[in-house]
HTML snippet that shows the backbone in 3Dmol.js (N, CA, C, O; Angstrom):
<script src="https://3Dmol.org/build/3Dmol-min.js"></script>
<div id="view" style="width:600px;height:400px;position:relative"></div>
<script>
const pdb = `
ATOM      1  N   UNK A   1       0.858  -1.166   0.000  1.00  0.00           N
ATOM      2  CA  UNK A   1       0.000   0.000   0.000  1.00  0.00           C
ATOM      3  C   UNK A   1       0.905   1.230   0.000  1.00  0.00           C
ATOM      4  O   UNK A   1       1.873   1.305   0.757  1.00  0.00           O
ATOM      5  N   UNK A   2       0.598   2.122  -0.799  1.00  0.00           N
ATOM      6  CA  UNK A   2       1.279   3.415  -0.984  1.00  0.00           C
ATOM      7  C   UNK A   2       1.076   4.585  -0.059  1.00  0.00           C
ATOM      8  O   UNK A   2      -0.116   4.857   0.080  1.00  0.00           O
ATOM      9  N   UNK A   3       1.701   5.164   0.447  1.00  0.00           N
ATOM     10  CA  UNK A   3       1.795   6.185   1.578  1.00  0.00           C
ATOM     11  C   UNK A   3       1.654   7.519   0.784  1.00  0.00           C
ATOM     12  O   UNK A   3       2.362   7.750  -0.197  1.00  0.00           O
ATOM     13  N   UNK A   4       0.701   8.397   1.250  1.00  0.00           N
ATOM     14  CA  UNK A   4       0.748   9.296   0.439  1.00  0.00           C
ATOM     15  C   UNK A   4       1.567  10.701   1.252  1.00  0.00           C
ATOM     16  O   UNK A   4       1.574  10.956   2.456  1.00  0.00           O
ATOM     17  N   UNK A   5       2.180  11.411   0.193  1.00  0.00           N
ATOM     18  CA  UNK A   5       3.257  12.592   0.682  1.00  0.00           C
ATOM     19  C   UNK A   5       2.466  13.438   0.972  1.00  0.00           C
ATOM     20  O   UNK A   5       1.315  13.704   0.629  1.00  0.00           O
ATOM     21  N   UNK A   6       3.496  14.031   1.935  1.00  0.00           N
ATOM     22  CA  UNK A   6       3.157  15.502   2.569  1.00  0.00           C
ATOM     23  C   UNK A   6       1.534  16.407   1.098  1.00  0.00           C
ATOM     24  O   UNK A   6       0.306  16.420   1.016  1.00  0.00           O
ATOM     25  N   UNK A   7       2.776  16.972   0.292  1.00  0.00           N
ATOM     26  CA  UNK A   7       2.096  17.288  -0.784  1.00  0.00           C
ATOM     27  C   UNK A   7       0.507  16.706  -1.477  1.00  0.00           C
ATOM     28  O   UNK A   7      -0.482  17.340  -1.845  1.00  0.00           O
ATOM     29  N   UNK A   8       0.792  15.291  -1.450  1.00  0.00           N
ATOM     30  CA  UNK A   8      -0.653  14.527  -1.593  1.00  0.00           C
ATOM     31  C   UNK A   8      -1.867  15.155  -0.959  1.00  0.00           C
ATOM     32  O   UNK A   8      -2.869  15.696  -1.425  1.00  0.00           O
ATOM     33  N   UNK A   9      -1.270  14.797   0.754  1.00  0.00           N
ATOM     34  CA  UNK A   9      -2.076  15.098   1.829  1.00  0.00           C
ATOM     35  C   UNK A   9      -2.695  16.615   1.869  1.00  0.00           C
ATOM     36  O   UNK A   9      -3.881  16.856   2.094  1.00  0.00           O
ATOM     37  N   UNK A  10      -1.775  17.506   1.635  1.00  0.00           N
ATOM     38  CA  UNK A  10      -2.027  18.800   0.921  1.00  0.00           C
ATOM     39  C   UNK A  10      -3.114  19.034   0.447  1.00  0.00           C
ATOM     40  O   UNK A  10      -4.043  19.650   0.970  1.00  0.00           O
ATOM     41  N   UNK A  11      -3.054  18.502  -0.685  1.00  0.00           N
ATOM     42  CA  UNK A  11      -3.335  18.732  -1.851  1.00  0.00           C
ATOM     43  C   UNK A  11      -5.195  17.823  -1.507  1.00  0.00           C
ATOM     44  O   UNK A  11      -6.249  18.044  -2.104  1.00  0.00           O
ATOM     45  N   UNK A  12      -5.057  17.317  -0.916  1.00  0.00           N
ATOM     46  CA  UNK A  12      -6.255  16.883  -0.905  1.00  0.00           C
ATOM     47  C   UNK A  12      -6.897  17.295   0.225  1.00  0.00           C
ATOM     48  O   UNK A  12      -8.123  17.185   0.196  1.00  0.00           O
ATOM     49  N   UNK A  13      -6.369  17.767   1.271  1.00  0.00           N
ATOM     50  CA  UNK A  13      -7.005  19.046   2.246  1.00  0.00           C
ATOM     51  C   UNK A  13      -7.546  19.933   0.895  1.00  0.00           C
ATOM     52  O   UNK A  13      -8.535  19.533   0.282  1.00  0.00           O
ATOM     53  N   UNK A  14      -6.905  21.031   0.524  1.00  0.00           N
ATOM     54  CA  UNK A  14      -7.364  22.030  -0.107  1.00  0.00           C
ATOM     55  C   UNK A  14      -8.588  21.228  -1.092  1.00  0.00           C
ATOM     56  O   UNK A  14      -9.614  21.887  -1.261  1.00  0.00           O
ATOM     57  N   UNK A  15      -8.541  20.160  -1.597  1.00  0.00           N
ATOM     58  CA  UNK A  15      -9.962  19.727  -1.947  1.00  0.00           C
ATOM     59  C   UNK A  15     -10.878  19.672  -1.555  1.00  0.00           C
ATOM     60  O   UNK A  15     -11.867  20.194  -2.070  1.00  0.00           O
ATOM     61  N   UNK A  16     -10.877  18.924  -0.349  1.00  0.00           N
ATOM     62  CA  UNK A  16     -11.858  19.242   0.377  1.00  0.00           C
ATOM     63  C   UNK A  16     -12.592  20.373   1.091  1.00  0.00           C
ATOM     64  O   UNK A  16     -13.791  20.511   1.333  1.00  0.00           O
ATOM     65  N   UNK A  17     -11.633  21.075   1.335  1.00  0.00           N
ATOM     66  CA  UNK A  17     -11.563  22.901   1.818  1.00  0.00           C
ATOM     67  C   UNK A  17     -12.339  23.644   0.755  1.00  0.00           C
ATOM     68  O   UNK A  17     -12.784  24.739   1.100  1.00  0.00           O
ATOM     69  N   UNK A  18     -12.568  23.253  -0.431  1.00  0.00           N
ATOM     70  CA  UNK A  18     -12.903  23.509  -2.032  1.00  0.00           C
ATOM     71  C   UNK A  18     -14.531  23.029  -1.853  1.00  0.00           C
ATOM     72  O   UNK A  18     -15.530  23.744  -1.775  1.00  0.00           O
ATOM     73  N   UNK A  19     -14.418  21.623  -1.822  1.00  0.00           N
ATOM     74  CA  UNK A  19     -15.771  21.193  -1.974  1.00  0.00           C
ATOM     75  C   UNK A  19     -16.511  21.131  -0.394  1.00  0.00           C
ATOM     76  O   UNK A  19     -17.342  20.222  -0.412  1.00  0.00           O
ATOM     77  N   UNK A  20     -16.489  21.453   0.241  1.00  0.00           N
ATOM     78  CA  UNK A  20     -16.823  21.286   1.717  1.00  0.00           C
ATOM     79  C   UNK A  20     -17.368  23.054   1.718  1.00  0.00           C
ATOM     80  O   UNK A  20     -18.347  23.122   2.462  1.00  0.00           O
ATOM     81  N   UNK A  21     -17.091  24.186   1.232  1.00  0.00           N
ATOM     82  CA  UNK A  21     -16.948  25.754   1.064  1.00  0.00           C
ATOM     83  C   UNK A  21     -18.457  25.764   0.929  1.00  0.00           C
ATOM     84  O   UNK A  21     -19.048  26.289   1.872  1.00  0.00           O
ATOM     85  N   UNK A  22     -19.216  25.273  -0.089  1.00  0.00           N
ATOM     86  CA  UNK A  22     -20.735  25.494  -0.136  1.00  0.00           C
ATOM     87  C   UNK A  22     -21.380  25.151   0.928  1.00  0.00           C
ATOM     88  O   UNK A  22     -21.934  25.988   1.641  1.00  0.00           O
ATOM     89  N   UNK A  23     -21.389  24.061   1.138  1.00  0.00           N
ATOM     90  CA  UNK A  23     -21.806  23.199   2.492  1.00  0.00           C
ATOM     91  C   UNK A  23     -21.948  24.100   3.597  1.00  0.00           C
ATOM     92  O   UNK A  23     -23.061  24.184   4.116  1.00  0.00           O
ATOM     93  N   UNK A  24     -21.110  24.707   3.988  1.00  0.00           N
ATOM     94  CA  UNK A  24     -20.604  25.185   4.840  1.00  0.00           C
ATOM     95  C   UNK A  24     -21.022  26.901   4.974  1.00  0.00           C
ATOM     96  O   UNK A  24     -21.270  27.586   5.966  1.00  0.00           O
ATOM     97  N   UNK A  25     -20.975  27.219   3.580  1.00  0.00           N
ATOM     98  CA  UNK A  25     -21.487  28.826   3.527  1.00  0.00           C
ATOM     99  C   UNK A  25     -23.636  28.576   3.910  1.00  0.00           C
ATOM    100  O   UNK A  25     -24.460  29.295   4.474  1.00  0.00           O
ATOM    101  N   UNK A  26     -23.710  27.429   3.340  1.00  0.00           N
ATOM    102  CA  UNK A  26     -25.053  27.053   3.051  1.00  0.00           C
ATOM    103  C   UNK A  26     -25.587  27.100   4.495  1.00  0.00           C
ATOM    104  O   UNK A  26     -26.305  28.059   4.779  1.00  0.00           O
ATOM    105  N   UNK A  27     -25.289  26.062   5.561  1.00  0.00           N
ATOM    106  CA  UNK A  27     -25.068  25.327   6.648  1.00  0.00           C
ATOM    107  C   UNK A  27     -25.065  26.839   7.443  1.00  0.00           C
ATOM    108  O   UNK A  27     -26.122  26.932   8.067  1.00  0.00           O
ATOM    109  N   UNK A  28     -24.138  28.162   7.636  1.00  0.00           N
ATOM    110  CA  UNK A  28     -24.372  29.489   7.988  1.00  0.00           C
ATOM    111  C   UNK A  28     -25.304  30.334   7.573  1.00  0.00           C
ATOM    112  O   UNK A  28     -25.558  31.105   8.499  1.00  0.00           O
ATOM    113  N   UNK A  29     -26.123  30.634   6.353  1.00  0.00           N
ATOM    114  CA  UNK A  29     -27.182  30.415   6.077  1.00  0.00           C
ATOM    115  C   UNK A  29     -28.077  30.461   6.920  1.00  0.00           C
ATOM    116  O   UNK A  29     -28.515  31.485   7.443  1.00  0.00           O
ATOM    117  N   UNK A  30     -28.510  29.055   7.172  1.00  0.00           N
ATOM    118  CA  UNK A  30     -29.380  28.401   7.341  1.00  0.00           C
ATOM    119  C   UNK A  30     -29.417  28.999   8.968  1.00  0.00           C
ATOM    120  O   UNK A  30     -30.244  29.809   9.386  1.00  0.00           O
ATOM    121  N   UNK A  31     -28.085  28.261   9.918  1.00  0.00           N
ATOM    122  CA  UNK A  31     -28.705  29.127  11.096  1.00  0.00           C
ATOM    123  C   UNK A  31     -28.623  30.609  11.130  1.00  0.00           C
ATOM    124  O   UNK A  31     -29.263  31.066  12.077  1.00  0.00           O
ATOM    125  N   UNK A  32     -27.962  31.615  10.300  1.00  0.00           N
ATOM    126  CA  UNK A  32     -28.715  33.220  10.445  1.00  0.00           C
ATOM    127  C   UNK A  32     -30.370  32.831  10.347  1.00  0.00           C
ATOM    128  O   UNK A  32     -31.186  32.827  11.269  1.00  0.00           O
ATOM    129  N   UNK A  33     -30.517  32.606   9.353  1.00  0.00           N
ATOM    130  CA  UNK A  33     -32.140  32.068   8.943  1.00  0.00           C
ATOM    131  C   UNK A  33     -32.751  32.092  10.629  1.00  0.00           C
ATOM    132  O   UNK A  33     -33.327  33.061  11.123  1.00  0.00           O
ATOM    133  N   UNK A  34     -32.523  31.040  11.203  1.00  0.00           N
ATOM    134  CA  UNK A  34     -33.096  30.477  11.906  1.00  0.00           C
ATOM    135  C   UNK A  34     -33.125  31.304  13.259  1.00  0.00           C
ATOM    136  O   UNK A  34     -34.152  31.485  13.913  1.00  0.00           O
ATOM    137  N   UNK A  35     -31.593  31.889  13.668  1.00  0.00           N
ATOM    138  CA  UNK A  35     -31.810  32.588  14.613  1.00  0.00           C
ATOM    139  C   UNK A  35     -32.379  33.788  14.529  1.00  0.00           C
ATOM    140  O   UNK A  35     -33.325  34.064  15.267  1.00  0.00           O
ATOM    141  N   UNK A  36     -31.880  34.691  13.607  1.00  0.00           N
ATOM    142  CA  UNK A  36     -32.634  35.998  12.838  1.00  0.00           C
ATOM    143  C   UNK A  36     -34.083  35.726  13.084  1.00  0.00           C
ATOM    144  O   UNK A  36     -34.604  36.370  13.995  1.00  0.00           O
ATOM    145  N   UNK A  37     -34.895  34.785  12.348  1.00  0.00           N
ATOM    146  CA  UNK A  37     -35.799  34.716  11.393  1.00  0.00           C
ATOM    147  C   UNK A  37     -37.255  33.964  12.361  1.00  0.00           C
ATOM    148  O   UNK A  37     -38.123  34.571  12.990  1.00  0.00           O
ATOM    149  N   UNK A  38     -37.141  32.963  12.234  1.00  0.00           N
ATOM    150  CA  UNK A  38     -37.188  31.852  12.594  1.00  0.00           C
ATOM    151  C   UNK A  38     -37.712  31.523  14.230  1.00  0.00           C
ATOM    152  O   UNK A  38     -38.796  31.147  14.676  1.00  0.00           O
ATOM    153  N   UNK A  39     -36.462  31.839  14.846  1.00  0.00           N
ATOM    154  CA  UNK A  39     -36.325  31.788  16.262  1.00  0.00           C
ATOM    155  C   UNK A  39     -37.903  33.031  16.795  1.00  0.00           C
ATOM    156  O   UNK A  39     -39.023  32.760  17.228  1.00  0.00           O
ATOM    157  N   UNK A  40     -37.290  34.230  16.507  1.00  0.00           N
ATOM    158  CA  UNK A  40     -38.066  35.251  16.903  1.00  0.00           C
ATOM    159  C   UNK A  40     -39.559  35.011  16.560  1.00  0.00           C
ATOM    160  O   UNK A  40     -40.211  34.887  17.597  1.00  0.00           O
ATOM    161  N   UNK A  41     -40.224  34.917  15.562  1.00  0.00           N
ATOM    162  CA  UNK A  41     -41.203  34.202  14.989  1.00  0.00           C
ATOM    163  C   UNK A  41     -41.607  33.439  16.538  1.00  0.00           C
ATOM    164  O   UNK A  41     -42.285  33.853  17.479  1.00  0.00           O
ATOM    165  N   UNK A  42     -40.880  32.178  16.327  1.00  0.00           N
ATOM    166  CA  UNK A  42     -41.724  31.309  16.974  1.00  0.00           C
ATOM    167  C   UNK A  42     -41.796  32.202  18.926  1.00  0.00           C
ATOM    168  O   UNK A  42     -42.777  32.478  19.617  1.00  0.00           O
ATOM    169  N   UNK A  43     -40.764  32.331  19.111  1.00  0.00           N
ATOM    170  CA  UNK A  43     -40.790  33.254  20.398  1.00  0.00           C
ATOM    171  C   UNK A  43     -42.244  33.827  19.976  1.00  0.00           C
ATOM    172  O   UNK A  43     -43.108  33.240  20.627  1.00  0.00           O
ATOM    173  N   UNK A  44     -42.684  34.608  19.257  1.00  0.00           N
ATOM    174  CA  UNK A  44     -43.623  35.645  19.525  1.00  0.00           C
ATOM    175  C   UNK A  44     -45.353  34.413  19.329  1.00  0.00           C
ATOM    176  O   UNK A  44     -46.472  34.419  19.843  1.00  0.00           O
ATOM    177  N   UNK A  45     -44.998  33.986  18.827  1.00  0.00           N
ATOM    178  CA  UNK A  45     -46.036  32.455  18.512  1.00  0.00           C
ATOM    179  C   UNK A  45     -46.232  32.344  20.066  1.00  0.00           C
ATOM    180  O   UNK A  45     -47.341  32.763  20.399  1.00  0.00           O
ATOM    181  N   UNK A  46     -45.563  31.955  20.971  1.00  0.00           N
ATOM    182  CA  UNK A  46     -45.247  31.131  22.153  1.00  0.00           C
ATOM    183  C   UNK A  46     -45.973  32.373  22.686  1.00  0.00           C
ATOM    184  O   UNK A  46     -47.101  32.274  23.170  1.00  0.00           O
ATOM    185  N   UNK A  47     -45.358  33.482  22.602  1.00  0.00           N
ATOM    186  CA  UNK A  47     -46.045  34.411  23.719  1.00  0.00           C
ATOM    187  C   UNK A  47     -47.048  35.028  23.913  1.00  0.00           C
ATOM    188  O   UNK A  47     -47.339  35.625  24.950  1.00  0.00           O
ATOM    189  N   UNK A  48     -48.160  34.883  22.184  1.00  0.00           N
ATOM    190  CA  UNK A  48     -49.428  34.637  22.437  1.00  0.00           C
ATOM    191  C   UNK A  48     -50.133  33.955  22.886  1.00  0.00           C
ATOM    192  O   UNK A  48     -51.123  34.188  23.579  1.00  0.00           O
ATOM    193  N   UNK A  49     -49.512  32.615  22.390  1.00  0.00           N
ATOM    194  CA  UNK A  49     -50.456  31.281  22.862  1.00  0.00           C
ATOM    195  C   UNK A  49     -50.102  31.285  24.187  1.00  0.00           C
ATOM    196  O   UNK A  49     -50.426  30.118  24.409  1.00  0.00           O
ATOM    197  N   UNK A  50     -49.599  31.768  25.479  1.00  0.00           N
ATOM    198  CA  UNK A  50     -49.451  31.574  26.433  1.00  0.00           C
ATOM    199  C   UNK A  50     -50.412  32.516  27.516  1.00  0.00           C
ATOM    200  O   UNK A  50     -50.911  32.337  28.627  1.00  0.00           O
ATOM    201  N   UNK A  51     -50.363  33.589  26.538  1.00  0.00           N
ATOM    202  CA  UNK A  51     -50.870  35.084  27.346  1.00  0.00           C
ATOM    203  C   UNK A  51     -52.896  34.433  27.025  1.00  0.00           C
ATOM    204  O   UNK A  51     -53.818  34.327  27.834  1.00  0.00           O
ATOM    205  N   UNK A  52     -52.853  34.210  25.849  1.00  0.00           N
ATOM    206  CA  UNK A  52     -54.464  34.167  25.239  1.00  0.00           C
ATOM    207  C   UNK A  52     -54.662  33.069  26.219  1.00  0.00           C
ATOM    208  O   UNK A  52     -55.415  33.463  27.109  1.00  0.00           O
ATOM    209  N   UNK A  53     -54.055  31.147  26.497  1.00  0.00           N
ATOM    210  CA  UNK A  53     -54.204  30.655  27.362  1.00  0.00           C
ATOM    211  C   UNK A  53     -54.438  31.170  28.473  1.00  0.00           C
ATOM    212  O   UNK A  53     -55.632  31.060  28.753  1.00  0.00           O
ATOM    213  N   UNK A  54     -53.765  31.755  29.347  1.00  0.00           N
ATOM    214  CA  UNK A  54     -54.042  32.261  30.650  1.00  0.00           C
ATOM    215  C   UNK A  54     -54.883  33.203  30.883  1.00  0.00           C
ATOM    216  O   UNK A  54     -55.167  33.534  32.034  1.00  0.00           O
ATOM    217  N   UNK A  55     -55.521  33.901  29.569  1.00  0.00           N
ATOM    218  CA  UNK A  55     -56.947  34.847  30.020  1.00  0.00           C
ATOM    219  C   UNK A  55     -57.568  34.022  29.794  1.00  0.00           C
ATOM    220  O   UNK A  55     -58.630  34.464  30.232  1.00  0.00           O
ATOM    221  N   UNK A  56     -57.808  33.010  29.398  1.00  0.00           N
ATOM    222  CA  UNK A  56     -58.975  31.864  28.708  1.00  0.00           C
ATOM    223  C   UNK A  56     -59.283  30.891  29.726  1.00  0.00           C
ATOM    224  O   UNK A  56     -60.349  30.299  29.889  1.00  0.00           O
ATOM    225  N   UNK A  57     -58.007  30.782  30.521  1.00  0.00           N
ATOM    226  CA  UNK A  57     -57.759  29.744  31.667  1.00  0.00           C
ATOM    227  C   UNK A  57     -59.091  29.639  32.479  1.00  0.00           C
ATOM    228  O   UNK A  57     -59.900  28.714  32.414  1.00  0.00           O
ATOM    229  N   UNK A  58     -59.173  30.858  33.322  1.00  0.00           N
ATOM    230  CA  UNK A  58     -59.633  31.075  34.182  1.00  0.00           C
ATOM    231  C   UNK A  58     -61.337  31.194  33.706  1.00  0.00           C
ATOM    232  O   UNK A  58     -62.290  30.640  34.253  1.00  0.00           O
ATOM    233  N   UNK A  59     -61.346  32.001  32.647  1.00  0.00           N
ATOM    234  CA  UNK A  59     -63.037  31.779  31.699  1.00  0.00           C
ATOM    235  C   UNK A  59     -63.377  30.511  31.866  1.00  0.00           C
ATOM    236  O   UNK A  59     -64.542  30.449  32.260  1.00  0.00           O
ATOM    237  N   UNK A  60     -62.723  29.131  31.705  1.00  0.00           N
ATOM    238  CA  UNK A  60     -63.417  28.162  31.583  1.00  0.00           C
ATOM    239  C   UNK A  60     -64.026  27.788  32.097  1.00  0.00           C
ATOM    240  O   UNK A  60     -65.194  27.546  31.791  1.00  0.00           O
ATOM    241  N   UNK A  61     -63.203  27.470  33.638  1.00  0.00           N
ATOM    242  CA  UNK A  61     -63.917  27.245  34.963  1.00  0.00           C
ATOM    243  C   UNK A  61     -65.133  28.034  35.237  1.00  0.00           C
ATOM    244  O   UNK A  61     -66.019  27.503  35.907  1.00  0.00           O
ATOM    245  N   UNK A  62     -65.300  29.385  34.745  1.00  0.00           N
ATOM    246  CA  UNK A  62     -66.267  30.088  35.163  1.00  0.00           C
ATOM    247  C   UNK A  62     -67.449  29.568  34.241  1.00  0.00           C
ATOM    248  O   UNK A  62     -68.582  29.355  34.671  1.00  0.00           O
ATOM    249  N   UNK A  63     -67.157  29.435  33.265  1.00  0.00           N
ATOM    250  CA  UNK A  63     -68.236  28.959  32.150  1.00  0.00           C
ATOM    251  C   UNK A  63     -68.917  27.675  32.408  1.00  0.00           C
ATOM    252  O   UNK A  63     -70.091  27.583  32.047  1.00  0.00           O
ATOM    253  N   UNK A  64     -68.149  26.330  33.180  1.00  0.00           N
ATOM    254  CA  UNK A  64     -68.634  24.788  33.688  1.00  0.00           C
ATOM    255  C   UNK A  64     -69.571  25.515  35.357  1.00  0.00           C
ATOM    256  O   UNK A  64     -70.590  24.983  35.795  1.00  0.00           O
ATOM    257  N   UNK A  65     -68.955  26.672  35.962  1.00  0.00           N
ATOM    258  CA  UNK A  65     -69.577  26.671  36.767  1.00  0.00           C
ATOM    259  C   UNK A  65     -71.073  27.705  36.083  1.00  0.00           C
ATOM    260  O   UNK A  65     -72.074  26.997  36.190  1.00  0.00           O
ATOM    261  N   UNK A  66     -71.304  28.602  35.680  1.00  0.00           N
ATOM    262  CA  UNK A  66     -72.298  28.780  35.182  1.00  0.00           C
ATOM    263  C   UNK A  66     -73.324  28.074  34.444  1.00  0.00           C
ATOM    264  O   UNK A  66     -74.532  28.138  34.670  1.00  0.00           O
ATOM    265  N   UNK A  67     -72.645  27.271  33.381  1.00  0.00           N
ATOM    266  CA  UNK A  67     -73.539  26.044  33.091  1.00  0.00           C
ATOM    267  C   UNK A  67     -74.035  25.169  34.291  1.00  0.00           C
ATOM    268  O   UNK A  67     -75.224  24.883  34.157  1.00  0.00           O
ATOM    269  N   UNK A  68     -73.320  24.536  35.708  1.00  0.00           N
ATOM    270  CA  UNK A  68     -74.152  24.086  36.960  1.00  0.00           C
ATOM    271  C   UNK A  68     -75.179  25.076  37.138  1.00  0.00           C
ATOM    272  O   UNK A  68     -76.372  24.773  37.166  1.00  0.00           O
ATOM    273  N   UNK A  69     -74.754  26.238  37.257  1.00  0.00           N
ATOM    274  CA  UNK A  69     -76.129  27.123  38.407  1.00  0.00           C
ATOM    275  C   UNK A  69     -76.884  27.177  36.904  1.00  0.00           C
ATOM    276  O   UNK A  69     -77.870  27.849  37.209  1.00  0.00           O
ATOM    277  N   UNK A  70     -77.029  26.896  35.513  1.00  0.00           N
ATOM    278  CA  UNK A  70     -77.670  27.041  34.714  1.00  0.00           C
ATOM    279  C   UNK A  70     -78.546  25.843  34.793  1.00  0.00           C
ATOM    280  O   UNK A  70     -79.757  26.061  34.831  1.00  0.00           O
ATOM    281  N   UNK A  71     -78.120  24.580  34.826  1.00  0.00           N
ATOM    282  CA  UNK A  71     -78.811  23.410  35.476  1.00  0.00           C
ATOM    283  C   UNK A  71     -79.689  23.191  36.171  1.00  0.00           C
ATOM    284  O   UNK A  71     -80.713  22.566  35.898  1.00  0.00           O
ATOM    285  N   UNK A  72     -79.336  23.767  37.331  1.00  0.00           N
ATOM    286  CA  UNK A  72     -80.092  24.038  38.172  1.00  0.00           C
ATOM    287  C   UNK A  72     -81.186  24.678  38.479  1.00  0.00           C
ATOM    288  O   UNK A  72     -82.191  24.353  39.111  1.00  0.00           O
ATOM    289  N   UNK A  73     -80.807  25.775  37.867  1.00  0.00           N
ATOM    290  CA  UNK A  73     -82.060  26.516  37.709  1.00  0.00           C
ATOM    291  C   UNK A  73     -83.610  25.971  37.028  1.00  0.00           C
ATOM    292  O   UNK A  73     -84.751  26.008  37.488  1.00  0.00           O
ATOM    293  N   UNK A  74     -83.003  25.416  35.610  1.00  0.00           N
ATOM    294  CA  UNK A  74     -83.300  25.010  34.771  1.00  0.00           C
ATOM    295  C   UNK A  74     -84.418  23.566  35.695  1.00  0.00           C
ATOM    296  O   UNK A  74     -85.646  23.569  35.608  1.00  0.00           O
ATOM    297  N   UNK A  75     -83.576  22.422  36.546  1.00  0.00           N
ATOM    298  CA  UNK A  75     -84.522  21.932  37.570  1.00  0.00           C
ATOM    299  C   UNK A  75     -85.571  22.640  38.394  1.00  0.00           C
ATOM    300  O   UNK A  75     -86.740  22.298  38.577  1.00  0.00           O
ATOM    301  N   UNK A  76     -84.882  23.763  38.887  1.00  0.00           N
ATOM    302  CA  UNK A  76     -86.095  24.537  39.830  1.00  0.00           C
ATOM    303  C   UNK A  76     -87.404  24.845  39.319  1.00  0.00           C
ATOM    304  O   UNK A  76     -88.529  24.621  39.765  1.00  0.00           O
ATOM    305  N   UNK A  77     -86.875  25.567  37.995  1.00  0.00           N
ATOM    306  CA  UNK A  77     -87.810  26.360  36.907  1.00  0.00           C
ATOM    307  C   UNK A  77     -89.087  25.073  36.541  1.00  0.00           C
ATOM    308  O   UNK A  77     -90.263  25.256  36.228  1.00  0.00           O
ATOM    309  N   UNK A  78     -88.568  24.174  36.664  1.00  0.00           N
ATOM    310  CA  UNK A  78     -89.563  22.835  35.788  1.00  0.00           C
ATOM    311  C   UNK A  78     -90.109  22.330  37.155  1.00  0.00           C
ATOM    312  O   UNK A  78     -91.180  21.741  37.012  1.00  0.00           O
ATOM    313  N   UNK A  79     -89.623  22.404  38.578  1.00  0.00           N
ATOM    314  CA  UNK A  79     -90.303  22.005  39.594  1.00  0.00           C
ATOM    315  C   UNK A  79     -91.251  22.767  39.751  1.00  0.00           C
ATOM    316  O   UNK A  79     -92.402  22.372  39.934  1.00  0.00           O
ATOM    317  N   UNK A  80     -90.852  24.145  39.695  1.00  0.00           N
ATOM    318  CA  UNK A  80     -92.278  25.131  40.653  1.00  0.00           C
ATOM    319  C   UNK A  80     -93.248  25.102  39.056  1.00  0.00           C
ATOM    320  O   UNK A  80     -94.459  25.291  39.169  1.00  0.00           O
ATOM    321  N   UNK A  81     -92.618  24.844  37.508  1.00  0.00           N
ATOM    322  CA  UNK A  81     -94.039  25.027  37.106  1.00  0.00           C
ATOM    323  C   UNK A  81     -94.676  23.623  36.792  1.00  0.00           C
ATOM    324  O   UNK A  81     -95.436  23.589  35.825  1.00  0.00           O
ATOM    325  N   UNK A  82     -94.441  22.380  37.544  1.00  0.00           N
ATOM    326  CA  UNK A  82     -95.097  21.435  37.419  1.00  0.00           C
ATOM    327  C   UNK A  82     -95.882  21.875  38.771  1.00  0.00           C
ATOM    328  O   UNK A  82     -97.070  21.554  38.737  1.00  0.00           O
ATOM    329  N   UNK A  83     -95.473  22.536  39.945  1.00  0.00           N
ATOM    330  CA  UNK A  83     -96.497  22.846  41.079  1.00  0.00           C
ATOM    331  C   UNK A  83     -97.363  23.817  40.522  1.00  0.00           C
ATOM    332  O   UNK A  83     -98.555  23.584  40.726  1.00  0.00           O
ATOM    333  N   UNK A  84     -97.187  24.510  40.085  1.00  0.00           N
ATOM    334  CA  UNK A  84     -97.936  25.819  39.582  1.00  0.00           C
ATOM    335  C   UNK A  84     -99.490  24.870  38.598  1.00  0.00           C
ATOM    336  O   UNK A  84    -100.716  24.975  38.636  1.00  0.00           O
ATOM    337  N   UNK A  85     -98.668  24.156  37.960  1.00  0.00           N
ATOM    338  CA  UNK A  85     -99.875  23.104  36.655  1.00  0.00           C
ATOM    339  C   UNK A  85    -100.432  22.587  38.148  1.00  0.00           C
ATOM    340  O   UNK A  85    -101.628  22.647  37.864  1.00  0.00           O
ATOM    341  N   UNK A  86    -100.413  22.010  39.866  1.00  0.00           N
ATOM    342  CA  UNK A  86    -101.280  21.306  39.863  1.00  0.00           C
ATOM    343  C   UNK A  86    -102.140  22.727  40.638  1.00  0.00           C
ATOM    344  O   UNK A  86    -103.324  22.807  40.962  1.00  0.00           O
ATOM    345  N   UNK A  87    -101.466  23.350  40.717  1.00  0.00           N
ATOM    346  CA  UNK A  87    -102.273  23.815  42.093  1.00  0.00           C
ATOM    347  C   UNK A  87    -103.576  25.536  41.164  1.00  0.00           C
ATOM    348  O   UNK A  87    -104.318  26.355  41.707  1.00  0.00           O
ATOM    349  N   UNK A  88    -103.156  25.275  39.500  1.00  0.00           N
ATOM    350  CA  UNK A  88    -104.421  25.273  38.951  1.00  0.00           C
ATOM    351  C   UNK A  88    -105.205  25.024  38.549  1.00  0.00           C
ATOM    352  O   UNK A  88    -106.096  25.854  38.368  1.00  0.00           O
TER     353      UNK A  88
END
`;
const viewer = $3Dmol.createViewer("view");
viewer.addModel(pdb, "pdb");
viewer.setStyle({}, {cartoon: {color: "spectrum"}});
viewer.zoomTo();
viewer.render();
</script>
């Protein structure tokens, strides 16, 4: 097996240094993209859906409990007018 020289070795760094250059400009790119771009985006995504969650949070509960006292009522309302039907 042949040993390759200094020069070889060289010489085939700078090839790769050559073809590896796109990759690599591409690959920087991509994360400006992402941190620039990308990142911030979704940050501001996150900090609606978090803020709109937590005013909404608290609505819900209020809304299951209004639907009970709505229930309820709704029983009372049908008790006193089934008394009301006998007692005319």
């Amino acid at each position: 097996m042949a040993s390759l020289s200094n020069e070889d070795l060289l010489a085939l760094s700078q090839m790769l240094d050559t073809k590896l250059r796109p990759l690599e400009d591409r690959t920087k790119s991509i994360e400006l993209l992402l941190e620039n771009d990308v990142l911030p985006r979704l940050q501001n995504i996150e900090a609606c859906y978090t803020s709109t969650y937590r005013r909404y949070a608290g609505s819900a509960v209020q809304a299951e409990a209004t639907q009970e006292d709505v229930d309820i009522l709704k029983k009372v309302v049908s008790e006193h007018s089934r008394k009301l039907q006998t007692l005319a």
